[in-house]
GURO-958865 format. One line per field, with one value per residue (C-alpha): residue number from 1; z negated, y negated, x. Coordinates in steps of 0.1 Angstrom, whole numbers. Example, Ala and Ser with C-alpha at 12.3 -4.5 7.8 and 13.67 -1.06 7.14 Angstrom:
pos	1, 2 .
Z	-78, -71 .
Y	45, 11 .
X	123, 137 .
This chain:
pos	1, 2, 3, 4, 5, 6, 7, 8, 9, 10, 11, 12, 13, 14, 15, 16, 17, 18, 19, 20, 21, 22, 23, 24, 25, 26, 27, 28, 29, 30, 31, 32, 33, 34, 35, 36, 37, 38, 39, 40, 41, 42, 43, 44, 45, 46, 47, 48, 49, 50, 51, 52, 53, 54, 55, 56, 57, 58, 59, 60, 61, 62, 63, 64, 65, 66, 67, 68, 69, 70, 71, 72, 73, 74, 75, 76, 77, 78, 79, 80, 81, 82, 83, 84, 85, 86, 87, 88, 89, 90, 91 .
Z	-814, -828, -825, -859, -855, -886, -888, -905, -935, -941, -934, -961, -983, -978, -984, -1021, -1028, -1019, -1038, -1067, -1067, -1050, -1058, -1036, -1005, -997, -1002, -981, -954, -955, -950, -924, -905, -911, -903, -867, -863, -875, -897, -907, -920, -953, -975, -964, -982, -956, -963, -952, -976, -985, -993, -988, -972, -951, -923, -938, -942, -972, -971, -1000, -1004, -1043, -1064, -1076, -1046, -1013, -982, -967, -927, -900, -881, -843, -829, -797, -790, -811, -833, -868, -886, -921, -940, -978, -1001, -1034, -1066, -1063, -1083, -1061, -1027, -1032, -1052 .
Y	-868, -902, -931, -946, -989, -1006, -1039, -1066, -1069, -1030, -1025, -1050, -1034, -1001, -1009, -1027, -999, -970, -991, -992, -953, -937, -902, -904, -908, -873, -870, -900, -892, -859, -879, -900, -871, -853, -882, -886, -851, -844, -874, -850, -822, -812, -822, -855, -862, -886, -909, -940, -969, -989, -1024, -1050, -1020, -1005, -1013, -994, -955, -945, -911, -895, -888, -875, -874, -908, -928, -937, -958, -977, -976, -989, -957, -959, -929, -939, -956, -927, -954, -956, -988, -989, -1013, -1013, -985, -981, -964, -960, -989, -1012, -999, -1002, -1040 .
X	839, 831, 852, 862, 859, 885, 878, 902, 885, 878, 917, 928, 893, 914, 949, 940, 917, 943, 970, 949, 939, 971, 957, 930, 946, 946, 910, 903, 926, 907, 871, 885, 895, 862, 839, 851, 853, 817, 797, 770, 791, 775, 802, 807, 771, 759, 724, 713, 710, 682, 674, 697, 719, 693, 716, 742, 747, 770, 795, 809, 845, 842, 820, 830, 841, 820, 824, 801, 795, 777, 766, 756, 745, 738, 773, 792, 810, 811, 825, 832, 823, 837, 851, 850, 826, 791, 786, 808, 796, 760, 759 .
């Protein structure tokens, strides 16, 4: 099991994006759940980023909506970062 890390800024990040797309919440509560459970199951479509991001790994929760996260494997955390549409997450 990994240990899901919110920080300050992802929680308010969340909270205006969820407002702003009520119907999603489902589907992201869904992720959340999935992510600590297993972060490489298949349909959580995880990949690292690359440049600016190359720090960064990015997970799918539709087809049009991602979050952004810092993945340590070796600590079993996983911080996320920003959430939004592909366009927004990967600016």
């Amino acid at each position: 099991m990994y240990q899901l890390v919110f920080t300050p800024s992802y929680e308010k990040r969340v909270k205006k994006f969820l407002k702003k797309h009520p119907e999603i919440k489902k589907q992201y509560a869904k992720t959340i759940k999935l992510m600590e459970a297993d972060p490489f199951h298949p349909s959580l479509r995880i990949h690292p980023l690359v440049g600016k991001l190359k720090e960064l790994h990015s997970i799918s929760i539709n087809l049009s909506y991602r979050i952004s996260i810092e993945f340590m494997i070796e600590d079993q955390r996983i911080t996320p970062i920003d959430i939004g549409t592909h366009d927004k997450v990967y600016k």
